[in-house]
C-alpha positions in Angstrom: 0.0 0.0 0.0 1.5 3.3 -0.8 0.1 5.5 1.9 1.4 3.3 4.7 4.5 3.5 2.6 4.7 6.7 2.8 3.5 7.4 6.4 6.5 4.8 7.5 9.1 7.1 5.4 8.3 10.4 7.0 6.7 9.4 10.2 8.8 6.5 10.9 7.3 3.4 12.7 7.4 4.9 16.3 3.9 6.0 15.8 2.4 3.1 14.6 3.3 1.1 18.0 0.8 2.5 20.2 -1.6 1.4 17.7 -0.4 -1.7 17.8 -0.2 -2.0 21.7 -4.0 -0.9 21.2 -4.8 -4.2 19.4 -3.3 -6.0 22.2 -4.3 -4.6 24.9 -6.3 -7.7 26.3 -3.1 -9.0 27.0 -0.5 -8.4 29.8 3.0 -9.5 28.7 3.1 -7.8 24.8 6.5 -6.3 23.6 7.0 -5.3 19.4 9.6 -6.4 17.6 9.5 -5.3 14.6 7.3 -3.1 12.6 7.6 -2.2 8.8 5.2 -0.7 5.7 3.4 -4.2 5.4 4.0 -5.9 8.8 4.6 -6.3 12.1 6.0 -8.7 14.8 4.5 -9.1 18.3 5.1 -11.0 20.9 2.1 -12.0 23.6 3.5 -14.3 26.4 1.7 -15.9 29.3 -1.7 -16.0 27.4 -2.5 -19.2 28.3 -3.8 -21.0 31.4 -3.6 -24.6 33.1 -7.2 -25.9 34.1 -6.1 -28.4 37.1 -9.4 -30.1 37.1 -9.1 -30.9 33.5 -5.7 -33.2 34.9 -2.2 -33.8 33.1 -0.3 -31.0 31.4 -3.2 -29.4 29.4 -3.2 -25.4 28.4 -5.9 -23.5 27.0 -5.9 -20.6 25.1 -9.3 -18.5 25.1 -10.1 -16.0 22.2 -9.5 -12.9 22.1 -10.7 -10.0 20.1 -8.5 -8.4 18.0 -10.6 -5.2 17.0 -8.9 -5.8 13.5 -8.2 -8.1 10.6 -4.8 -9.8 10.4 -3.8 -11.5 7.7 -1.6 -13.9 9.1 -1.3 -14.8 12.6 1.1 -17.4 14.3 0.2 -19.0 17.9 3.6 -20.5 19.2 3.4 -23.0 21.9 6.0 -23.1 24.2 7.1 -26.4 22.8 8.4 -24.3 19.5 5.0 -26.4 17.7 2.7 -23.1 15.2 -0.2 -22.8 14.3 -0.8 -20.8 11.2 -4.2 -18.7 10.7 -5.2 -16.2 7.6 -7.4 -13.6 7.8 -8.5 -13.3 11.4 -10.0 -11.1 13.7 -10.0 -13.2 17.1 -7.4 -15.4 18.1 -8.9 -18.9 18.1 -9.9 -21.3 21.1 -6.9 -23.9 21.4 -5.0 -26.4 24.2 -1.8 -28.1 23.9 -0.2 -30.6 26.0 3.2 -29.7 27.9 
């Protein structure tokens, strides 16, 4: 897209972040690593949970509203395993198994 092109060149990307945090902001641990014209990288941590009546090593993950589309969005578990989704606007419902 040109105009975020342009905005990046001669605003730079330092005022895009806050916009950014804004999409987050249901979650507590969020830092930005990277933003350019046509992307950006953010890391959420400690987003999900252990249910102890559900027994073992389960986690869950509850969606969350993102207020916006994403195109692509990439759940890491902490077991290095992704999960790839396209064109979302809540993150999704999910467990995995530590």
């Amino acid at each position: 897209d040109m105009i975020a092109r342009v905005y990046v060149m001669f605003l730079g990307t330092g005022s895009i972040e806050p916009a950014i945090y804004d999409i987050f902001s249901d979650f507590n641990d969020i830092q930005v690593l990277s933003v350019r014209e046509d992307n950006a990288v953010v890391k959420v941590r400690n987003v999900s949970y252990h249910d102890p009546e559900q027994g073992g090593n389960i986690f869950f993950h509850d969606s969350h509203n993102l207020g916006i589309t994403v195109d692509t969005f990439i759940l890491v578990f902490p077991s290095g395993v992704e999960r790839t989704f396209s064109n979302v606007s809540t993150t999704q419902n999910t467990f995995f198994e530590a």
